[in-house]
VMD Tcl script that draws the C-alpha trace (Angstrom):
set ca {
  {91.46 74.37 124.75}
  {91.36 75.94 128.10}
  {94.61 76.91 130.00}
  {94.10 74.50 132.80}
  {93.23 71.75 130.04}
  {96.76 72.31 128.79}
  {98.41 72.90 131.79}
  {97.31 68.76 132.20}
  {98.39 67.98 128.98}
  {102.01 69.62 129.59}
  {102.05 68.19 133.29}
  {101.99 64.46 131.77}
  {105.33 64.55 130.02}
  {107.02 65.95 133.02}
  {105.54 63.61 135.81}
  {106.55 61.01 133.58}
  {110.44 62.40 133.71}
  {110.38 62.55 137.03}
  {108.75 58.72 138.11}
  {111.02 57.32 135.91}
  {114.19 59.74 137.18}
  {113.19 58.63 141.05}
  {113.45 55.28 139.54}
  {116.93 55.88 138.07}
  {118.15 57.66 141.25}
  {117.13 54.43 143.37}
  {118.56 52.14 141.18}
  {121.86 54.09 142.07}
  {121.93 54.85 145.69}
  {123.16 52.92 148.36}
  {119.73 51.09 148.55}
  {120.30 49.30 145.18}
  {123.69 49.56 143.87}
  {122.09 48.27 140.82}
  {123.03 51.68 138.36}
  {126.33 52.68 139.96}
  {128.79 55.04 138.07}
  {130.49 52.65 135.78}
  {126.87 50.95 134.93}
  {125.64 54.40 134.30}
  {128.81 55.34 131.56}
  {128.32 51.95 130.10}
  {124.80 52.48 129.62}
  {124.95 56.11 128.30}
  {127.77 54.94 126.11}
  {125.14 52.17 124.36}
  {122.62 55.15 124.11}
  {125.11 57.46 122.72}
  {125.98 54.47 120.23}
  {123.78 52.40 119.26}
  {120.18 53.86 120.43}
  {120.08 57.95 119.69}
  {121.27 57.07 115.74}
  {118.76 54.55 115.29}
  {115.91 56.94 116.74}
  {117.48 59.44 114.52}
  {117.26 57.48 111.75}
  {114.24 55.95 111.88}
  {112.34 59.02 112.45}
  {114.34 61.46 110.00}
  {114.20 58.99 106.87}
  {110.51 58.58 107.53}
  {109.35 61.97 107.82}
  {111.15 64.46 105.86}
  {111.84 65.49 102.72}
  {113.70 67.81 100.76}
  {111.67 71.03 101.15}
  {111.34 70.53 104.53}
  {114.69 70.90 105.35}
  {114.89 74.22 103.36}
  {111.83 75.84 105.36}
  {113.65 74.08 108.90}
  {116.69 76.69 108.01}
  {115.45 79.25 110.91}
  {115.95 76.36 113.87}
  {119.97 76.50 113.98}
  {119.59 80.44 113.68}
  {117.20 80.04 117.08}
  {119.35 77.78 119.09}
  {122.83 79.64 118.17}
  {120.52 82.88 119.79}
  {119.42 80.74 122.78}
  {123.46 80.50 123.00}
  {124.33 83.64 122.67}
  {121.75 85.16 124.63}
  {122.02 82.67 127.35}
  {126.38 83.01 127.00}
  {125.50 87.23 128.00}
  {123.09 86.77 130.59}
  {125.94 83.86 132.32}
  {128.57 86.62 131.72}
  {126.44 89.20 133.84}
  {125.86 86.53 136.39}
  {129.83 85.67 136.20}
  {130.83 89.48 136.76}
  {127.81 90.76 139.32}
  {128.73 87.39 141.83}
  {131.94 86.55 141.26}
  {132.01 82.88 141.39}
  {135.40 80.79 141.98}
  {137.46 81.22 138.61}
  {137.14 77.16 137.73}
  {133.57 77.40 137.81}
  {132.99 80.46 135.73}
  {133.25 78.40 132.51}
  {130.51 75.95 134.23}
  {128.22 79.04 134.80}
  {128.07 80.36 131.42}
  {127.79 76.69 129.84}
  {124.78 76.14 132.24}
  {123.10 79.49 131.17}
  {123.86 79.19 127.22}
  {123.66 75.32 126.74}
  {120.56 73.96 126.59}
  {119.40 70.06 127.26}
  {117.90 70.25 123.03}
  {117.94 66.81 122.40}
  {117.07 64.28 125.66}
  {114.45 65.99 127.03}
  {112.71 66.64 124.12}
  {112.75 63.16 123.34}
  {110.30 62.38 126.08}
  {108.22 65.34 126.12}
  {106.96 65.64 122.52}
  {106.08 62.35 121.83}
  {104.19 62.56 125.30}
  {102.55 65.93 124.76}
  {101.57 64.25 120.84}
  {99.95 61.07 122.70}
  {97.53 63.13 124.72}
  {93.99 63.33 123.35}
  {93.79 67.20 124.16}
  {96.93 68.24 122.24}
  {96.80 71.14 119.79}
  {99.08 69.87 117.17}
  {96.37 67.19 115.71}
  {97.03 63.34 115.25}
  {99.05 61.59 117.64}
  {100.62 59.28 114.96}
  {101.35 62.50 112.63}
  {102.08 64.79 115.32}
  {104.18 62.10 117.00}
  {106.44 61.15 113.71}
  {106.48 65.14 113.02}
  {108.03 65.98 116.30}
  {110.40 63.36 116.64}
  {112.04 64.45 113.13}
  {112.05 67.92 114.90}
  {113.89 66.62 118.22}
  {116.18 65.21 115.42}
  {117.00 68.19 114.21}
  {117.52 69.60 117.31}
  {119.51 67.39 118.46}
  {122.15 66.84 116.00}
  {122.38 71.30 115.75}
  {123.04 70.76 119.35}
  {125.68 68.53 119.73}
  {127.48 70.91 117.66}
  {126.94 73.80 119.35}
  {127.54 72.29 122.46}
  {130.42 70.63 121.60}
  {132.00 73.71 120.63}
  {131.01 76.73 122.34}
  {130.45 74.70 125.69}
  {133.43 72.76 125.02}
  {135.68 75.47 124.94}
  {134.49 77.19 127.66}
  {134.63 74.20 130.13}
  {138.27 73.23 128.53}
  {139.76 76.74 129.03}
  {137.83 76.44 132.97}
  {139.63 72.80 133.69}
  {143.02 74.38 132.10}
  {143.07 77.68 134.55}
  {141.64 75.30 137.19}
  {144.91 72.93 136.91}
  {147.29 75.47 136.03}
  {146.57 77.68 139.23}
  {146.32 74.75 141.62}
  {149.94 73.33 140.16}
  {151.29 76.74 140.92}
  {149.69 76.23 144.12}
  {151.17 73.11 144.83}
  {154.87 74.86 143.88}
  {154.29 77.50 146.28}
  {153.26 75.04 148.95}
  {156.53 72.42 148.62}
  {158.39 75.69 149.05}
  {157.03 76.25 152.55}
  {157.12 73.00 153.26}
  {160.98 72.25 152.14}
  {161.87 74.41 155.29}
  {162.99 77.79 153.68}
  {161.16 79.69 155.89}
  {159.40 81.93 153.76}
  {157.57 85.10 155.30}
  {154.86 86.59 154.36}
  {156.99 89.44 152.59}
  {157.88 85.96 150.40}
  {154.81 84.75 149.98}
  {153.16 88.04 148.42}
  {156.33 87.87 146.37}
  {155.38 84.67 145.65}
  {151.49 84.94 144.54}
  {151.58 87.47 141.35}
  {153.14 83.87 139.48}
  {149.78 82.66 140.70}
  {147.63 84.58 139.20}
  {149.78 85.02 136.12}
  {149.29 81.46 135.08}
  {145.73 81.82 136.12}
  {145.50 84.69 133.42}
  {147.38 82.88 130.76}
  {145.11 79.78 131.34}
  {141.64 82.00 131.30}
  {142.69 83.93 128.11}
  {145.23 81.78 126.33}
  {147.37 84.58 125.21}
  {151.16 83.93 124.43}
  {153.74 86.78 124.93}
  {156.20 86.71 122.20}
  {159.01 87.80 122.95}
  {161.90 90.48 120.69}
  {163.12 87.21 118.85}
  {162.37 86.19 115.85}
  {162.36 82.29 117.05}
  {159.83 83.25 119.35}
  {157.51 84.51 116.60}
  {157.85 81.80 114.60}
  {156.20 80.03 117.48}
  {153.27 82.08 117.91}
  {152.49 81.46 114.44}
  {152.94 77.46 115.04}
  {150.79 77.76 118.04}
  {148.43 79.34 116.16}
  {147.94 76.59 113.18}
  {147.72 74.31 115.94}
  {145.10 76.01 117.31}
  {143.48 76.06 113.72}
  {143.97 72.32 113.04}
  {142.56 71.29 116.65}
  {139.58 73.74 116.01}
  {139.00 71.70 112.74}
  {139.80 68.39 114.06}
  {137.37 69.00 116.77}
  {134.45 70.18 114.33}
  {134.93 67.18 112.25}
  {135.12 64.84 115.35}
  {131.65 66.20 116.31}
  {130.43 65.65 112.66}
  {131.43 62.12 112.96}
  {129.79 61.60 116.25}
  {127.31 58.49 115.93}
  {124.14 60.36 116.32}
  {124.86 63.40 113.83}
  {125.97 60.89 111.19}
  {122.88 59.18 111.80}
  {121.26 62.65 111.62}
  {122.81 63.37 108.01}
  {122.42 60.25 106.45}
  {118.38 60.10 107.91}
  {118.50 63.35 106.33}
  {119.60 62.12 103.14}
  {117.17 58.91 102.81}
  {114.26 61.70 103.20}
  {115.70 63.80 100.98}
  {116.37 61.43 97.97}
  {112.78 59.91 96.91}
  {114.63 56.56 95.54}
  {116.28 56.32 98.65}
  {113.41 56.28 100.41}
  {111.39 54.38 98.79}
  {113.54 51.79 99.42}
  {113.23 52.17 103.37}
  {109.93 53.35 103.66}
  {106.55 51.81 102.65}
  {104.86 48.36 103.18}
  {106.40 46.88 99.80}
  {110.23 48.46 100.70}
  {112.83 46.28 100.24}
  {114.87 47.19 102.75}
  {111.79 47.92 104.96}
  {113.10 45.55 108.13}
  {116.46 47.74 108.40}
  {113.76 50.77 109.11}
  {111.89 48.80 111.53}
  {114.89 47.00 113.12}
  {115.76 50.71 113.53}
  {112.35 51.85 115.53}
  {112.56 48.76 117.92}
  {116.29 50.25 119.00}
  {115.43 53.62 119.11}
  {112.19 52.45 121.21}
  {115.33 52.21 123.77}
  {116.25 55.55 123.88}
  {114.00 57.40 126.14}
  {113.51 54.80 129.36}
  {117.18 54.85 129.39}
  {118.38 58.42 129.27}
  {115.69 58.91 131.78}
  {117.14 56.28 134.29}
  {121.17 57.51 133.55}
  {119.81 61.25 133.97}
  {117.80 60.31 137.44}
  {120.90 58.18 138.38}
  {123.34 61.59 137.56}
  {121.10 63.87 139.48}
  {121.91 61.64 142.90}
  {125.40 62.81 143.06}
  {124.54 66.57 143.91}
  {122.37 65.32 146.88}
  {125.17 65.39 149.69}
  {127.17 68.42 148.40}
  {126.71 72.29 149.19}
  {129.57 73.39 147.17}
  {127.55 76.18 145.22}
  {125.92 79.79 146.92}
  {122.42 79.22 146.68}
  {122.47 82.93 145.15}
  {124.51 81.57 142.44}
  {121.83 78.82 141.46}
  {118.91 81.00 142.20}
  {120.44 83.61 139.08}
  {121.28 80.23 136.80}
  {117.65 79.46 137.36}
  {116.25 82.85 136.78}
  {118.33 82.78 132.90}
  {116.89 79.87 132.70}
  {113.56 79.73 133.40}
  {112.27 83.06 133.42}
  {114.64 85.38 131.02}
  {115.29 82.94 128.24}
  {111.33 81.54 127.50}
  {110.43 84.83 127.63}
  {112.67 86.32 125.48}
  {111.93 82.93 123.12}
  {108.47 83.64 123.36}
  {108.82 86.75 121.62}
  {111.67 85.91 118.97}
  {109.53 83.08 117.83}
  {106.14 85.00 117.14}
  {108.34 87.94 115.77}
  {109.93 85.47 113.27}
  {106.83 84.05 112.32}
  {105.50 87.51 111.86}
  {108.13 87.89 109.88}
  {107.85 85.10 107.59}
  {110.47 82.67 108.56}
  {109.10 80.58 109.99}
  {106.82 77.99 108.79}
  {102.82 78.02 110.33}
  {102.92 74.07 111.85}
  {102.39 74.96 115.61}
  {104.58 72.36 116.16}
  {107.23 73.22 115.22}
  {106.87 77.04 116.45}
  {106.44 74.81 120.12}
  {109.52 73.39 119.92}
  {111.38 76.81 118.93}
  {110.07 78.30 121.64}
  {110.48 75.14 124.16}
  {114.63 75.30 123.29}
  {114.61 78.36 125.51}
  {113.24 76.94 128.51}
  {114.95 74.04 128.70}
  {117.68 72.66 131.84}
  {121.26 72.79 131.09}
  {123.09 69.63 128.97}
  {123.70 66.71 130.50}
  {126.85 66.97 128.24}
  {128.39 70.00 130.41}
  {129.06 66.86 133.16}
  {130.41 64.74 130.87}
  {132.97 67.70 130.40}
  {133.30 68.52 133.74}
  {134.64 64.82 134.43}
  {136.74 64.92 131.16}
  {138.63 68.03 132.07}
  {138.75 67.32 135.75}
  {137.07 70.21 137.28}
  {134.05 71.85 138.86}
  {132.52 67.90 139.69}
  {130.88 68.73 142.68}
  {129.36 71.89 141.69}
  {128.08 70.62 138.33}
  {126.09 68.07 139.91}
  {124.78 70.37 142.59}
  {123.54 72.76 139.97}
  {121.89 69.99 138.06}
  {120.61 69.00 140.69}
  {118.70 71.77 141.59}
  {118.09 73.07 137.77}
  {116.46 69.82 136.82}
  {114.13 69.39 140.08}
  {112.99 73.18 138.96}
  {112.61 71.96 136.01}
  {110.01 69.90 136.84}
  {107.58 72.65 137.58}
  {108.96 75.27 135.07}
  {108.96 72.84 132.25}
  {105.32 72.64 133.01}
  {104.17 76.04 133.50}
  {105.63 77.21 130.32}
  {104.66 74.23 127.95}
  {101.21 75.32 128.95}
  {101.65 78.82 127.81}
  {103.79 78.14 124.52}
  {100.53 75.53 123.69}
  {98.23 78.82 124.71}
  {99.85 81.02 122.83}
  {99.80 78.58 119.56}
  {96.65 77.26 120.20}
}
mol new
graphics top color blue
foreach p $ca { graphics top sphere $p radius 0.5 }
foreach p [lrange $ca 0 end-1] q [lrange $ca 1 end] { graphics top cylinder $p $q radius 0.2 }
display resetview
């Protein structure tokens, strides 16, 4: 196929995104009040429930099998790189502009986390139902990808949930501790002790000490025994909460779905008894299909509905979001681009173009939707989160396009 033949096909999935997104974003502005904020957490709660496992499900137990999964083994290798190549290019962006501290964390999760499972959700299947697709039968191609968004998605979560999670916890924990210290300094002045400015310079270094021990979470021990005995309690507890959050991600709805889809595929008398015309448990598959049909119209509306909150706000440098864009839509696919056909060349990874699409496609994606839901849980950065999703997803719109067509060139 020609460029401009693809450019088409990879123009569909995206136009789609966005009618469906304007339709979101209507449904919660003023003009509707229809998807307001406590519709929209409802809602993504049901899809984070109930409709993302059954997708899961449904596709995984249909489509793979045991020696697929061995020959997938290069995909979590290629999003922890998007990560960590995305986490050093933030850092640079971090130290050259010098954001606000409480937004630092939000800056590096933007340029390291990428959207790997929502997205993809709605642009494979759409890229597999157009006629001039290179990846072959829609139905195949379709099932294939899906199983592959899967995947995706549930290696994800987890990286997001802990690399991103950290960062935006240690962000809302400097963020809080700096602005109580603040708010100490500020009742002083305003008890009537006259403090001067001699005072108040006096007063700052226990500022930006708590603003250090929040960033790096260090703990000074002091000559006494006692006190080391605490920094090794601390420390467990640091251990155990690591742990507890790992497995608390493992549990999450969707990667249990994930693992047990997994399994079905995996085991042939387990799915045998899920898959096939004569299975006997063949309705709990398609029961499954009919909620995961569910999945995509509605992330699309809660997504266009998020995006409306960043319209009013000019809390961000524009410079700021112009370098956030730049990781992620010109340094990252690039730098995919090349990682993918040098692991191929390589050997690692498998010759379905497919599947080398979607490796290359997790490094040109927008940032997580998930980084906001952090940003509210930890209480800071709001206003600039949306702002930069705001303008990261409408650029998305374009660069999602542009280099869908040249990863389907390139494999083609």
């Amino acid at each position: 196929m020609g460029f401009w033949s693809l450019l088409l096909v990879a123009s569909t999935p995206v136009v789609q995104v966005l009618l469906i997104g304007l339709l979101g974003a209507y449904l919660a502005s003023g003009y509707s009040n229809v998807l307001l904020p406590g519709a929209r957490r409802d809602m993504n709660k049901v899809v984070f429930t109930v409709f993302t496992p059954a997708l899961m499900f449904a596709s995984l137990a249909k489509t793979v099998t045991f020696q697929e999964i061995i020959s997938w083994w290069f995909m979590p290798v290629n999003i922890g790189i998007t990560f960590l190549i995305g986490g050093i290019l933030g850092w640079i962006v971090v130290k050259i502009l010098r954001p606000p501290n409480h937004i630092e964390g939000l800056v590096i999760a933007a340029c390291s986390a990428g959207n790997l499972g929502n997205l993809l959700l709605i642009i494979i299947p759409a890229i597999c139902e157009e006629d001039g697709n290179p990846f072959g039968d829609y139905k195949i191609c379709s099932a294939r990808g899906i199983s592959y968004v899967s995947f995706s998605m549930a290696l994800g979560a987890f990286y997001i949930w802990t690399h991103s999670y950290s960062l935006m916890r240690n962000a809302g924990k400097m963020y809080h501790a700096t602005r109580t210290a603040s708010l100490g300094v500020t009742g002083a002045n305003e008890g009537g002790h006259g403090v001067s400015v001699d005072q108040e310079s006096v007063l700052s270094p226990p500022v930006k000490a708590v603003q250090g021990m929040a960033q790096h979470q260090i703990e000074i021990p002091l000559l006494s025994g006692g006190n080391l005995q605490d920094k090794k309690v601390n420390l467990w507890d640091k251990i155990k909460e690591t742990l507890h959050k790992i497995v608390e991600e493992l549990l999450a709805p969707p990667t249990v779905a994930a693992i047990v889809g997994f399994v079905v595929g995996a085991v042939p008398w387990l799915k045998t008894l899920f898959i096939g015309s004569s299975a006997p448990l063949k309705v709990v598959q398609d029961s499954m299909k009919l909620l995961g049909d569910g999945t995509v119209p509605c992330i699309t509306l809660i997504l266009g509905g998020n995006l409306t909150q960043g319209l009013r706000k000019s809390v961000v440098r524009p410079v700021l979001i112009v370098a956030i864009v730049c990781v992620r839509y010109v340094i990252l696919p690039a730098f995919g681009i090349a990682l993918v056909k040098a692991a191929y060349g390589l050997g690692f990874v498998p010759h379905d173009p497919l599947y080398r699409y979607v490796l290359m496609v997790q490094f040109g994606l927008p940032p997580a939707m998930s980084i906001g839901t952090m940003a509210q849980l930890f209480d800071v950065a709001q206003e600039e989160c949306s702002v930069i999703f705001l303008w990261t997803y409408l650029i998305a719109a374009v660069s999602l396009t542009v280099w869908s067509t040249v990863f389907m060139w390139i494999l083609s």
